[in-house]
Structure formats: structure tokens, C-alpha cells
PDB file of N, CA, C, O and CB in Angstrom:
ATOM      1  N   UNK A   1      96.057  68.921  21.533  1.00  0.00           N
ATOM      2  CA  UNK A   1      97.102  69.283  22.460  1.00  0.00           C
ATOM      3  C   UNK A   1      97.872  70.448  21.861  1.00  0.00           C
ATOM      4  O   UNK A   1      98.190  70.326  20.678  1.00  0.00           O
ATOM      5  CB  UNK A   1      98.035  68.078  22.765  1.00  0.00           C
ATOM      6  N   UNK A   2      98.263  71.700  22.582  1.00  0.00           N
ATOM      7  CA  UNK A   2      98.800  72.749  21.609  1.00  0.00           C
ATOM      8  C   UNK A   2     100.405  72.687  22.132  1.00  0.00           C
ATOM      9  O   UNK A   2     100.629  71.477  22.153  1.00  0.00           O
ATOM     10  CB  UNK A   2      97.953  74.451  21.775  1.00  0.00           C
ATOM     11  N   UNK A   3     101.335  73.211  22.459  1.00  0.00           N
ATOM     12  CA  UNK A   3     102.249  73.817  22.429  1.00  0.00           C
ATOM     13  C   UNK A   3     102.705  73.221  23.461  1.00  0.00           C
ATOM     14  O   UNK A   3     103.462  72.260  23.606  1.00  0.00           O
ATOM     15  CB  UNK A   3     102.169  75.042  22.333  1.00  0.00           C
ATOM     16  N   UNK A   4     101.907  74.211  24.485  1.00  0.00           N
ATOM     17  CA  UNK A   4     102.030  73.776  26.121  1.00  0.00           C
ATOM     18  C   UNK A   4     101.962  72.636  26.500  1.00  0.00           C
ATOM     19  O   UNK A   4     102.878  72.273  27.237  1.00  0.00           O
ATOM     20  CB  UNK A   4     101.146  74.237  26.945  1.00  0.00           C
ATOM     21  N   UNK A   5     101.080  71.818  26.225  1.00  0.00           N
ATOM     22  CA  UNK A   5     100.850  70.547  26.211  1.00  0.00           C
ATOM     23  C   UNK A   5     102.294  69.178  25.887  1.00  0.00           C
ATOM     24  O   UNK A   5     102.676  68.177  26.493  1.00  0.00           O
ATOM     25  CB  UNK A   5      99.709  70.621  25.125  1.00  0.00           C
ATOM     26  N   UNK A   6     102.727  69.938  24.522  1.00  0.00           N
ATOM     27  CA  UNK A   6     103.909  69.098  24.009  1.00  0.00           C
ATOM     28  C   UNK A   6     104.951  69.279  25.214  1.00  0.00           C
ATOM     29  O   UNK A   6     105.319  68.502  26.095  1.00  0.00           O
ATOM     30  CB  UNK A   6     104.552  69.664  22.431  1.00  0.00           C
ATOM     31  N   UNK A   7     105.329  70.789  24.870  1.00  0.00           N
ATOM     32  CA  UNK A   7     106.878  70.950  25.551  1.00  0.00           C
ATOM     33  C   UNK A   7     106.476  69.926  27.280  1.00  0.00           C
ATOM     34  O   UNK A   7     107.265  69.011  27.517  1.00  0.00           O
ATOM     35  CB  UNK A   7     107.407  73.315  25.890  1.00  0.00           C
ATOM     36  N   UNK A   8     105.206  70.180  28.412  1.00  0.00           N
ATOM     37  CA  UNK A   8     105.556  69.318  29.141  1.00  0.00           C
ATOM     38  C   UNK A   8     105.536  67.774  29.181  1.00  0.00           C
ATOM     39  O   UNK A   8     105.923  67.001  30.058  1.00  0.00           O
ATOM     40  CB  UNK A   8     105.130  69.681  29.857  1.00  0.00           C
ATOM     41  N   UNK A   9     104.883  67.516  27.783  1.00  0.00           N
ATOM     42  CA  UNK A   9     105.335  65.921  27.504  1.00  0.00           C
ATOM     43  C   UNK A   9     106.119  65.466  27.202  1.00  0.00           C
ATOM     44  O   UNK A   9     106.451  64.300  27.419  1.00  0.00           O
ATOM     45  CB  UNK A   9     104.962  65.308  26.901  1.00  0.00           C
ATOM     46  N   UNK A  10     106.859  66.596  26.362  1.00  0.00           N
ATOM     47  CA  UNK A  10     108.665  65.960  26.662  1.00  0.00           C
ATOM     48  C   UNK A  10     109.457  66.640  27.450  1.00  0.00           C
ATOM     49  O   UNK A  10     110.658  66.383  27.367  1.00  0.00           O
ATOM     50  CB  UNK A  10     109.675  65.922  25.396  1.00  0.00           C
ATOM     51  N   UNK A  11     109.109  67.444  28.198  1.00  0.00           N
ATOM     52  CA  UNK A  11     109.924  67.462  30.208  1.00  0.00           C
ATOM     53  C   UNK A  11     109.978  66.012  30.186  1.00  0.00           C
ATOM     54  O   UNK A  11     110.857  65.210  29.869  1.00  0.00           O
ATOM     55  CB  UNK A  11     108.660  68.181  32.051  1.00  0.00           C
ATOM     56  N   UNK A  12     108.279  65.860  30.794  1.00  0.00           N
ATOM     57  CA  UNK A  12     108.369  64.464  30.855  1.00  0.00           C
ATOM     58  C   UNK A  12     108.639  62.842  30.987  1.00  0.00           C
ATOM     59  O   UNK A  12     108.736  61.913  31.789  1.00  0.00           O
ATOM     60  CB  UNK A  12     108.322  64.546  30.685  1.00  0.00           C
ATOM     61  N   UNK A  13     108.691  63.240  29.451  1.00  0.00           N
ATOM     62  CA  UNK A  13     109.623  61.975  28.686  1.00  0.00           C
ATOM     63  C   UNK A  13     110.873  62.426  29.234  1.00  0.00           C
ATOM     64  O   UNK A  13     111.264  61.370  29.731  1.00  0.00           O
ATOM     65  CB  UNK A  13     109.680  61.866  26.789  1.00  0.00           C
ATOM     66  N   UNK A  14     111.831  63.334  29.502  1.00  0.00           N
ATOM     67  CA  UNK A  14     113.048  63.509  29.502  1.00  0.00           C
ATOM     68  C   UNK A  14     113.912  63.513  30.875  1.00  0.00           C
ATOM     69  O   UNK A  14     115.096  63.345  31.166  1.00  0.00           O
ATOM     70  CB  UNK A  14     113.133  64.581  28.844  1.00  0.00           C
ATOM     71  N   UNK A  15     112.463  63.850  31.709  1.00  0.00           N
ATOM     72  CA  UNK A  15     112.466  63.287  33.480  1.00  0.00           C
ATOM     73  C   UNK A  15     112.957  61.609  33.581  1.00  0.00           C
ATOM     74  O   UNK A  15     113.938  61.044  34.065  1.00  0.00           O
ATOM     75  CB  UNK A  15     110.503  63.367  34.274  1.00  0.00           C
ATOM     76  N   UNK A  16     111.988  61.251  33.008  1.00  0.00           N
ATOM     77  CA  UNK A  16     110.926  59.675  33.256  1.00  0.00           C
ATOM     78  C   UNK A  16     112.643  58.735  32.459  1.00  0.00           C
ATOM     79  O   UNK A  16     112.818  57.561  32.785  1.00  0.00           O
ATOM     80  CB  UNK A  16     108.526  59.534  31.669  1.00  0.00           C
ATOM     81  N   UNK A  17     113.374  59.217  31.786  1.00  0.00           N
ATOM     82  CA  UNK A  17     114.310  58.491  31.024  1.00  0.00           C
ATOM     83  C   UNK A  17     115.926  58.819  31.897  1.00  0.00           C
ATOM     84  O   UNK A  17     116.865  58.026  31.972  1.00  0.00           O
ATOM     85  CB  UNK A  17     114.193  59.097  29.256  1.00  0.00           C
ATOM     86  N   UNK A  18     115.853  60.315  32.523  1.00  0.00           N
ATOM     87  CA  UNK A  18     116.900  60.595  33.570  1.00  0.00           C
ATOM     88  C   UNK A  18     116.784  59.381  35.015  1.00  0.00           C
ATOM     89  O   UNK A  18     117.798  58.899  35.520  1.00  0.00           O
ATOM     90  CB  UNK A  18     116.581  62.361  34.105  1.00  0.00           C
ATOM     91  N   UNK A  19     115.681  59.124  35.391  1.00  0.00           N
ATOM     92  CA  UNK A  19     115.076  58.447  36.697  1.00  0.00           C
ATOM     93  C   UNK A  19     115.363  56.807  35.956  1.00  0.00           C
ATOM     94  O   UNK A  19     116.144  56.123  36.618  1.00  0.00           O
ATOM     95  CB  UNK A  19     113.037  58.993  37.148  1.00  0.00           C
ATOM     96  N   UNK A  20     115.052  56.432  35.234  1.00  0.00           N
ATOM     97  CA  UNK A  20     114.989  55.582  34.879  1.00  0.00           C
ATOM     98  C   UNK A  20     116.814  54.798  35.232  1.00  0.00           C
ATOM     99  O   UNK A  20     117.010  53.666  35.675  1.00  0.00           O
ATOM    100  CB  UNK A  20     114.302  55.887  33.553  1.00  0.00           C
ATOM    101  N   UNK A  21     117.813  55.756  34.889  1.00  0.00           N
ATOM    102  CA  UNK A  21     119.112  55.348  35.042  1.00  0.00           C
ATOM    103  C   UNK A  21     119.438  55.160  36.726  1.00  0.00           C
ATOM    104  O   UNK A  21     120.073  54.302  37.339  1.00  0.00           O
ATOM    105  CB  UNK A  21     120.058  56.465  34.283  1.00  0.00           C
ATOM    106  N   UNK A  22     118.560  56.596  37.242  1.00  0.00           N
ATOM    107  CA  UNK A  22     118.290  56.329  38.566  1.00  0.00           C
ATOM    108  C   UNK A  22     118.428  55.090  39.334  1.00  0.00           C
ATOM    109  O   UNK A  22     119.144  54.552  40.178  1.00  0.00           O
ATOM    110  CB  UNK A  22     117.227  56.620  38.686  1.00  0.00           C
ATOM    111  N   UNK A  23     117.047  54.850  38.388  1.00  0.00           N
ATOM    112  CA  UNK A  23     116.336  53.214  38.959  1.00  0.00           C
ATOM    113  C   UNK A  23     117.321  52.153  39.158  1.00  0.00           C
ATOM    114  O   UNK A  23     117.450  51.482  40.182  1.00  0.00           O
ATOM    115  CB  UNK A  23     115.235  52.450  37.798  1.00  0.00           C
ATOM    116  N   UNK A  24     118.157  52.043  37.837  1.00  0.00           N
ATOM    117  CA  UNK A  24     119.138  50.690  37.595  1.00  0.00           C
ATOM    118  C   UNK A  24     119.586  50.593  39.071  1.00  0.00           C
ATOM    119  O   UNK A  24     119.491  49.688  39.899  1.00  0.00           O
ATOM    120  CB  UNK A  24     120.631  50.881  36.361  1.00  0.00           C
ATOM    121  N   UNK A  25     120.169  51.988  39.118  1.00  0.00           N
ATOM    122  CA  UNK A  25     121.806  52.198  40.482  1.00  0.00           C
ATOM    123  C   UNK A  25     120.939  52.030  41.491  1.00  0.00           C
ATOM    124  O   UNK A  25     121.606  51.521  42.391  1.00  0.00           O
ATOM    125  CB  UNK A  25     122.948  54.060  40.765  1.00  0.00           C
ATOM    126  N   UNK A  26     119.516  52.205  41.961  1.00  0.00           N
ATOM    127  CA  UNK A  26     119.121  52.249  43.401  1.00  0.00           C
ATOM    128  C   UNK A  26     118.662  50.701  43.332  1.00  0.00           C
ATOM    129  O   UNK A  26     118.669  50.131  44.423  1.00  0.00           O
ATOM    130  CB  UNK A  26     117.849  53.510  43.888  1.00  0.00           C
ATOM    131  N   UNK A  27     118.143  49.702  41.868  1.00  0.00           N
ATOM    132  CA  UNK A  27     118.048  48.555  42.498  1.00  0.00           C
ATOM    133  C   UNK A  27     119.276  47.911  42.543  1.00  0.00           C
ATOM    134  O   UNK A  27     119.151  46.799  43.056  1.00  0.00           O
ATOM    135  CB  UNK A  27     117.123  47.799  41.976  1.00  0.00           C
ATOM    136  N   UNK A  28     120.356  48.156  42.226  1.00  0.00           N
ATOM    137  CA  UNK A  28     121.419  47.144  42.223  1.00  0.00           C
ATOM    138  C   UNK A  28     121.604  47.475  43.664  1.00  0.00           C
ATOM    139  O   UNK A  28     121.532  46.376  44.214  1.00  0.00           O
ATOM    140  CB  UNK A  28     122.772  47.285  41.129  1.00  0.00           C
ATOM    141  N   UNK A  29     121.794  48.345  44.546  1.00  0.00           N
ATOM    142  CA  UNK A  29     122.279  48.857  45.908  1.00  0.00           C
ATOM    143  C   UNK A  29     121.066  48.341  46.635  1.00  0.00           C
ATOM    144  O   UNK A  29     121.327  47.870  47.742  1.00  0.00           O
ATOM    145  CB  UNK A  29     122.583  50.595  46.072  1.00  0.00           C
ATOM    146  N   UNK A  30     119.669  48.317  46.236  1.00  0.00           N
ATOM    147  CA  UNK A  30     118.954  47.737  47.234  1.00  0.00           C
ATOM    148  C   UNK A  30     118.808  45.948  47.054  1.00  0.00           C
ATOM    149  O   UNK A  30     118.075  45.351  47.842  1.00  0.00           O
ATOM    150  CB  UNK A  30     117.526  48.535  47.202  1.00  0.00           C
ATOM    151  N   UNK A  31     119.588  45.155  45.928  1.00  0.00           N
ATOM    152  CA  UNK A  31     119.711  43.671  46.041  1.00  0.00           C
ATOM    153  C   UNK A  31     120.902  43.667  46.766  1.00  0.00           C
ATOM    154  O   UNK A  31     120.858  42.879  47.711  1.00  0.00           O
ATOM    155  CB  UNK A  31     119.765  42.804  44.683  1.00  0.00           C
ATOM    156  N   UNK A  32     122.148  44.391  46.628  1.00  0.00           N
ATOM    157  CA  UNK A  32     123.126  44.517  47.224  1.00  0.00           C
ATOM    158  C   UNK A  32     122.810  43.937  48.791  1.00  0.00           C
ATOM    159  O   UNK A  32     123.010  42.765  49.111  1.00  0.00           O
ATOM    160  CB  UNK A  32     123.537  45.905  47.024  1.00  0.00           C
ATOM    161  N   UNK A  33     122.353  44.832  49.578  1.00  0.00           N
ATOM    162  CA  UNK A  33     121.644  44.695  50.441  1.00  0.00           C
ATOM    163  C   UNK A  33     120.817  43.735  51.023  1.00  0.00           C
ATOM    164  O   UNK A  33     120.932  43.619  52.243  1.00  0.00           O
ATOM    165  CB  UNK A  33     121.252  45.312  50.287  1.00  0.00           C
ATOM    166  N   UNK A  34     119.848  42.872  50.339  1.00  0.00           N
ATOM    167  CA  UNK A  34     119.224  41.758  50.159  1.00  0.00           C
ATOM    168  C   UNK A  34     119.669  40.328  49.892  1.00  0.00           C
ATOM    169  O   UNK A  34     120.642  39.719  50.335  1.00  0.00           O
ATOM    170  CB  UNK A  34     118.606  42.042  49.393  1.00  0.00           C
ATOM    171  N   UNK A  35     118.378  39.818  48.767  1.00  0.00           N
ATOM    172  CA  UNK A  35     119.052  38.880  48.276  1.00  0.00           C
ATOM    173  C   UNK A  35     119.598  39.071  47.084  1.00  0.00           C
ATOM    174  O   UNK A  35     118.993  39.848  46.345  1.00  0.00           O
ATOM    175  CB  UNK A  35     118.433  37.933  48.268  1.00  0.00           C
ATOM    176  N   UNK A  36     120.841  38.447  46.575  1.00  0.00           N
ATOM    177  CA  UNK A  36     121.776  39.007  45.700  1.00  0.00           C
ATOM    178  C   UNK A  36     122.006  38.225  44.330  1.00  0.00           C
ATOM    179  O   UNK A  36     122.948  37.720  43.719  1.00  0.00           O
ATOM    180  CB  UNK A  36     123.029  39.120  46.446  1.00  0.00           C
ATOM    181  N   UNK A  37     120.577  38.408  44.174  1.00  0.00           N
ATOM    182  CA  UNK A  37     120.393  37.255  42.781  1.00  0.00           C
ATOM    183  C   UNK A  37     119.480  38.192  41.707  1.00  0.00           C
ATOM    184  O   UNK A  37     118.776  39.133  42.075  1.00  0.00           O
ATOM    185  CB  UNK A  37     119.300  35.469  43.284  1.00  0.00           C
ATOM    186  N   UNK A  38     119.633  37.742  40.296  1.00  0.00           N
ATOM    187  CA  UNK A  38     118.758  38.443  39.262  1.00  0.00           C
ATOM    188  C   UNK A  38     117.303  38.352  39.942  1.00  0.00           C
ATOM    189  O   UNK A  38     116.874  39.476  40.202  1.00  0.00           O
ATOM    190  CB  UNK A  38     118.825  37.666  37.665  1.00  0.00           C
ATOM    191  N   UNK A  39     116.749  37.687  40.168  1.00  0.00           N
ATOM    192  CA  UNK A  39     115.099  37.839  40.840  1.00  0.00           C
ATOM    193  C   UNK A  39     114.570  38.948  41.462  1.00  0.00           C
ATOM    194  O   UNK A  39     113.545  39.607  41.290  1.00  0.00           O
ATOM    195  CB  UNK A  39     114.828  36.935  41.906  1.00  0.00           C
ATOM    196  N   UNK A  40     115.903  39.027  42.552  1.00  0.00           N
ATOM    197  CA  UNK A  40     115.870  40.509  43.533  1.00  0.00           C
ATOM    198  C   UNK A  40     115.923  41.860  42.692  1.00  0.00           C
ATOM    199  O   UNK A  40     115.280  42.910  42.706  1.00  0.00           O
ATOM    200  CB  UNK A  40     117.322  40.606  44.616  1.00  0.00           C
ATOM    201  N   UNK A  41     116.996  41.345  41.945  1.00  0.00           N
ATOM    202  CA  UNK A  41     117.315  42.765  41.031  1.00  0.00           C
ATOM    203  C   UNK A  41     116.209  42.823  39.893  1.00  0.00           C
ATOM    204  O   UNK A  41     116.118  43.896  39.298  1.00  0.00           O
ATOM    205  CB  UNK A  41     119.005  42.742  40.203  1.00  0.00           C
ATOM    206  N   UNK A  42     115.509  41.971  39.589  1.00  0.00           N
ATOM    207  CA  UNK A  42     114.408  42.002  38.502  1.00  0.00           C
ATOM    208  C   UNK A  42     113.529  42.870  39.642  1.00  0.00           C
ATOM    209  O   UNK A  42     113.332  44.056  39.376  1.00  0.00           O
ATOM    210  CB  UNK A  42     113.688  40.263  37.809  1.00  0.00           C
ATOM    211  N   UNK A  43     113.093  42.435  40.659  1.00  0.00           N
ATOM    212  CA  UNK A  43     112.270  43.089  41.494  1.00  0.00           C
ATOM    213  C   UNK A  43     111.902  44.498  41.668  1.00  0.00           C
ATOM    214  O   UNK A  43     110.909  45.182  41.422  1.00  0.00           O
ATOM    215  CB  UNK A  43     112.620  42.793  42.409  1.00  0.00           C
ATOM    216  N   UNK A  44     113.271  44.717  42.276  1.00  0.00           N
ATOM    217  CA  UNK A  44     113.257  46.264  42.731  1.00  0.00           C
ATOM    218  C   UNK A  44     113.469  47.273  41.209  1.00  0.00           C
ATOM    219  O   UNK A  44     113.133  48.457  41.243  1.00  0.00           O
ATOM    220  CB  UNK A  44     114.774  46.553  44.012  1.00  0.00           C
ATOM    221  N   UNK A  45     114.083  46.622  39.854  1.00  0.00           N
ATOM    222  CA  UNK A  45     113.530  47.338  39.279  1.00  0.00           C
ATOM    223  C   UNK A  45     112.788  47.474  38.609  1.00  0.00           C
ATOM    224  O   UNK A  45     112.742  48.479  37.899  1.00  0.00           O
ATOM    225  CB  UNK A  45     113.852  47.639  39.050  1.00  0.00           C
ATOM    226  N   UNK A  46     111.908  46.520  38.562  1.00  0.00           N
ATOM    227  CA  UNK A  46     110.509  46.868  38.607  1.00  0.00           C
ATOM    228  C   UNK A  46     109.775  47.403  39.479  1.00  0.00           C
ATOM    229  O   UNK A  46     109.051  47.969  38.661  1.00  0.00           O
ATOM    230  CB  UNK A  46     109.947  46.085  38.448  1.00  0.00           C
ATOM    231  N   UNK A  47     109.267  47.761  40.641  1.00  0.00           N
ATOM    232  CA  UNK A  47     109.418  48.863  41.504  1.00  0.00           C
ATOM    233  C   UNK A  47     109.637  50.128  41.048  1.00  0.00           C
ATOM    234  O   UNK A  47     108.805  50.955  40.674  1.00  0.00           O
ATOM    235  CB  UNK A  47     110.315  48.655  42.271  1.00  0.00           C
ATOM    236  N   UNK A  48     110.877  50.217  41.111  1.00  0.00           N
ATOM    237  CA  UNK A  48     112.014  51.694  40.491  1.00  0.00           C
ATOM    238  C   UNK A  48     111.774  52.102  39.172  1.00  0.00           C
ATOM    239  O   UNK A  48     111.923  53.262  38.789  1.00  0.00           O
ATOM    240  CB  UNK A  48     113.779  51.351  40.375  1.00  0.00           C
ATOM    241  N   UNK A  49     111.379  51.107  38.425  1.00  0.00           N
ATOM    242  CA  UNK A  49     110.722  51.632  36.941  1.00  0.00           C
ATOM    243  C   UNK A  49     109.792  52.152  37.172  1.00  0.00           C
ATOM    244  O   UNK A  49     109.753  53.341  36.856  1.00  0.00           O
ATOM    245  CB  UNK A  49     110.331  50.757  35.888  1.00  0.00           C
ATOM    246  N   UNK A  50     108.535  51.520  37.856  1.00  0.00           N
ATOM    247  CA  UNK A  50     106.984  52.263  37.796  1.00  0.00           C
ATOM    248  C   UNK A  50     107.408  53.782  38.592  1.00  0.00           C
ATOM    249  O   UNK A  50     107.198  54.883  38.082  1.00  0.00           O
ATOM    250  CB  UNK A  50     105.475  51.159  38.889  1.00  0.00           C
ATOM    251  N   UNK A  51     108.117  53.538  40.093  1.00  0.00           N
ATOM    252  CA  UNK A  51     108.693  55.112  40.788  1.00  0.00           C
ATOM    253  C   UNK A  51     109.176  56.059  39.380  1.00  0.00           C
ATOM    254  O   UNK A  51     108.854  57.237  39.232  1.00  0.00           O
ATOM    255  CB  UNK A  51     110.433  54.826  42.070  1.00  0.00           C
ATOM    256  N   UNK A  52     109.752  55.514  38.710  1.00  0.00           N
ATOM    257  CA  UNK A  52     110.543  56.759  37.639  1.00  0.00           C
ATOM    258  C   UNK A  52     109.418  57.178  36.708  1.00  0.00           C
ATOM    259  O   UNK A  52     109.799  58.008  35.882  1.00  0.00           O
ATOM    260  CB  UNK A  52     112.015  56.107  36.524  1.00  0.00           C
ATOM    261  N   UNK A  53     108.342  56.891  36.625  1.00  0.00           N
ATOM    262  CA  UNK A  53     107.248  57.237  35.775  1.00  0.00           C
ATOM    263  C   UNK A  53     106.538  58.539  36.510  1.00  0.00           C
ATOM    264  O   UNK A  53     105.871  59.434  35.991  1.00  0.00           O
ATOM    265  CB  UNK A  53     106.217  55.910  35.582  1.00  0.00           C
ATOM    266  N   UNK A  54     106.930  58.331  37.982  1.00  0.00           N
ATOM    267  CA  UNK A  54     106.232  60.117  38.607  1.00  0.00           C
ATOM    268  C   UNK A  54     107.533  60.742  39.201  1.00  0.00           C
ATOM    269  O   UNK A  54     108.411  60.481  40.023  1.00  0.00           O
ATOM    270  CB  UNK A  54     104.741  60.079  40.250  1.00  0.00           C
ATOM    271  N   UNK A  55     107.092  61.892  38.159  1.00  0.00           N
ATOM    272  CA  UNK A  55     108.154  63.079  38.330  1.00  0.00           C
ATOM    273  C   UNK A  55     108.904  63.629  39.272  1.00  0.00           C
ATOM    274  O   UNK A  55     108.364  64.648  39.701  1.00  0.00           O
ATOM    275  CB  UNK A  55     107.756  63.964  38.097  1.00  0.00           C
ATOM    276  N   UNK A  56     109.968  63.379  39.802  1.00  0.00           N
ATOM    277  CA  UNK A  56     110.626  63.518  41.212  1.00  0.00           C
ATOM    278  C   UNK A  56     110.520  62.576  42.174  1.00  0.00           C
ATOM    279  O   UNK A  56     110.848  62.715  43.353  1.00  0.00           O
ATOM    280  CB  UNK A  56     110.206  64.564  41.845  1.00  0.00           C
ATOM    281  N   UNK A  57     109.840  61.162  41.424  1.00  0.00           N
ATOM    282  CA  UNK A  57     109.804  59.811  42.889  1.00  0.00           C
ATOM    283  C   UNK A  57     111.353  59.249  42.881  1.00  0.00           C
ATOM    284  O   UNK A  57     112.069  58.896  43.818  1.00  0.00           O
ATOM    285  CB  UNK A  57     108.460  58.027  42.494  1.00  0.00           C
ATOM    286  N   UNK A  58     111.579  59.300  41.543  1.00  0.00           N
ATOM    287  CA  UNK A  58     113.082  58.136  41.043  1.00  0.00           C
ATOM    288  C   UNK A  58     114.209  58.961  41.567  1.00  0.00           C
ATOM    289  O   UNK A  58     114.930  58.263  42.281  1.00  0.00           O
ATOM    290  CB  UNK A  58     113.442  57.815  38.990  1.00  0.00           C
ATOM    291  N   UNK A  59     114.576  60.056  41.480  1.00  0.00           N
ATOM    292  CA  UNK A  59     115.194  61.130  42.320  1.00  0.00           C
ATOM    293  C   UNK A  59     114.971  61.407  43.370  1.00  0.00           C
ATOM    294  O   UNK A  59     115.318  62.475  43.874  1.00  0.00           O
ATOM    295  CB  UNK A  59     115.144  62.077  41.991  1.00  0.00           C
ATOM    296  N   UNK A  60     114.522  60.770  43.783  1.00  0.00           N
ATOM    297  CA  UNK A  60     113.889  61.153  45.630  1.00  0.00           C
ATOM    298  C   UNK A  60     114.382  59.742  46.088  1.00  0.00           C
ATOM    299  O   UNK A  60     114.916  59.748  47.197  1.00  0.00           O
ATOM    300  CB  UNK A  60     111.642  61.433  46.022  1.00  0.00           C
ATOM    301  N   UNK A  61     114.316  58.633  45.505  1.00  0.00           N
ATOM    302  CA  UNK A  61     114.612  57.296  46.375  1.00  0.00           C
ATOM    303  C   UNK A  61     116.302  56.771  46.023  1.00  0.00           C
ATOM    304  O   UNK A  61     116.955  55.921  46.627  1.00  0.00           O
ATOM    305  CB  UNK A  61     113.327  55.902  45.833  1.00  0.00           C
ATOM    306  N   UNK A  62     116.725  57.647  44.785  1.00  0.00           N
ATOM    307  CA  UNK A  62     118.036  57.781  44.471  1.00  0.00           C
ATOM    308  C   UNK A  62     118.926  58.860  45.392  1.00  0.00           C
ATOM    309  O   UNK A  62     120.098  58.762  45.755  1.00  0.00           O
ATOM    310  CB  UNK A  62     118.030  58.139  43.040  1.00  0.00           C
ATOM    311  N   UNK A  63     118.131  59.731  45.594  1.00  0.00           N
ATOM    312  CA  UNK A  63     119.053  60.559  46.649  1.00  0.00           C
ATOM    313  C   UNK A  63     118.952  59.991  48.080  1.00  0.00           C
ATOM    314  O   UNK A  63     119.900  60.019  48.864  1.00  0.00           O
ATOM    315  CB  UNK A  63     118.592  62.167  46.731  1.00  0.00           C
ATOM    316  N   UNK A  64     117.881  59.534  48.335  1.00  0.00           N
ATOM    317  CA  UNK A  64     117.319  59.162  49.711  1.00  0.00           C
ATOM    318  C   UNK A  64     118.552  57.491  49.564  1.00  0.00           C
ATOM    319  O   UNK A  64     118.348  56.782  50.549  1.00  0.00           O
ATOM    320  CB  UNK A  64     114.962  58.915  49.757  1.00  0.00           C
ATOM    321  N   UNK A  65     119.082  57.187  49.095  1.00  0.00           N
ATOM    322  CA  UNK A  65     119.401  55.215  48.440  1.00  0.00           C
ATOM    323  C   UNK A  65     120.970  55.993  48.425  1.00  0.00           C
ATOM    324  O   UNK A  65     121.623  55.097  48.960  1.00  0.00           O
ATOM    325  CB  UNK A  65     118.419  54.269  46.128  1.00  0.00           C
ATOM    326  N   UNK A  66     121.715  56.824  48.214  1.00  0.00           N
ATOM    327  CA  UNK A  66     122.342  56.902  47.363  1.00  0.00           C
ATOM    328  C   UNK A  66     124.182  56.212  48.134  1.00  0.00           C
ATOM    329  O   UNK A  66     125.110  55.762  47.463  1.00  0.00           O
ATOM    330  CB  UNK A  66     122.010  58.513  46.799  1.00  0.00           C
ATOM    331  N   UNK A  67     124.137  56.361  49.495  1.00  0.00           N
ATOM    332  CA  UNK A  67     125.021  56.338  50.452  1.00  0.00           C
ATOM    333  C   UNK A  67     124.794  54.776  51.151  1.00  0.00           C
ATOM    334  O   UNK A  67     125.284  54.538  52.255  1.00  0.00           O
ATOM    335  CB  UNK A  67     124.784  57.656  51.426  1.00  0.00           C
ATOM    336  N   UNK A  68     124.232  54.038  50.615  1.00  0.00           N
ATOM    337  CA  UNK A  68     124.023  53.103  51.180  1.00  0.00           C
ATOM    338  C   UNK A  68     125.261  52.258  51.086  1.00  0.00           C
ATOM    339  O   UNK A  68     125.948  52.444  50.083  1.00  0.00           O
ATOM    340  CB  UNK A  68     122.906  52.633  50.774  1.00  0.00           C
ATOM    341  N   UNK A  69     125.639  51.420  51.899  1.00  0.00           N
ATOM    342  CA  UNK A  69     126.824  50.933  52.142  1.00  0.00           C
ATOM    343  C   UNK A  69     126.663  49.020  51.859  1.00  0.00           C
ATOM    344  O   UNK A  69     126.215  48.044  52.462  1.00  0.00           O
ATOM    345  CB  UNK A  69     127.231  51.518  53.800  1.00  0.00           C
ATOM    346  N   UNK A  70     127.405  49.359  50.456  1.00  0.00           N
ATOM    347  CA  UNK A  70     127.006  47.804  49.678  1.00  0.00           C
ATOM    348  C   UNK A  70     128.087  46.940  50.446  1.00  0.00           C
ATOM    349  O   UNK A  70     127.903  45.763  50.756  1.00  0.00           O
ATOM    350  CB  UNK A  70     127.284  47.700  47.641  1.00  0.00           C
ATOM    351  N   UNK A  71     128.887  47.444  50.635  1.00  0.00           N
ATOM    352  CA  UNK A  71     130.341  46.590  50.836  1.00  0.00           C
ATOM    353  C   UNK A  71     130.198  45.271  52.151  1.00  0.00           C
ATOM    354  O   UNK A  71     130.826  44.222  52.299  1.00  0.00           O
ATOM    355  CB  UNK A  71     131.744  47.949  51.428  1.00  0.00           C
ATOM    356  N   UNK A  72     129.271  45.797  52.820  1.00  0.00           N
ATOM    357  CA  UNK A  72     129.172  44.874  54.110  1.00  0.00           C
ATOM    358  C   UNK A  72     129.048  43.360  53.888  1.00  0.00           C
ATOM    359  O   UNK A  72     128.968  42.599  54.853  1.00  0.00           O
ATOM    360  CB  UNK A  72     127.924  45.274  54.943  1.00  0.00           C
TER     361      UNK A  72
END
């Protein structure tokens, strides 16, 4: 692997760990929503973890998630 190779494996890594914080906030807002127990929230972020592993999914369902209205 030379150079090129590294620097986009740690983009990457440095995407995949930004999304990842993503993940937390879009599953707590989508158990919010649901059912409102650790199970749910184990769920979706698991989900939201594997999404944050491709580059621009965890940012796409965090922006798309982000206005959702927990309070109801």
C-alpha cells in the first residue's frame, strides 16, 4: 500500500469515527420514536454502526433524522 493508499485509510478511519457519533444521536431519536427501551436503542445502533462504516451513509440518515420531533 503506498502513500495514497494510507492517507485514504485514514480519511476513512476519520469519516467512519465522525458518523459513528452520528449514529448514537440518530438511534436515540429513532427509539425516541418507537419503543423506548435499551433493546430498541441496542437495535438501531447497530444498524447506524454498520451505516457509519460507508462513507456519507451516517451523515445522510443524521441529516435526513436530524429534526425529528422526540417530544411527542
Amino acid at each position: 500500500m503506498g502513500v495514497l493508499g494510507s492517507i485514504l485509510l485514514i480519511i476513512w478511519y476519520i469519516l467512519t469515527a465522525v458518523q459513528e457519533f452520528f449514529a448514537y444521536g440518530t438511534a436515540y431519536r429513532q427509539t425516541k420514536l418507537g419503543g423506548d427501551d435499551g433493546v430498541a436503542l441496542f437495535g438501531w445502533l447497530l444498524v447506524y454502526s454498520f451505516a457509519a462504516m460507508i462513507p456519507g451513509l451516517g451523515i445522510y440518515f443524521w441529516y435526513k433524522n436530524r429534526y425529528v420531533n422526540i417530544t411527542e
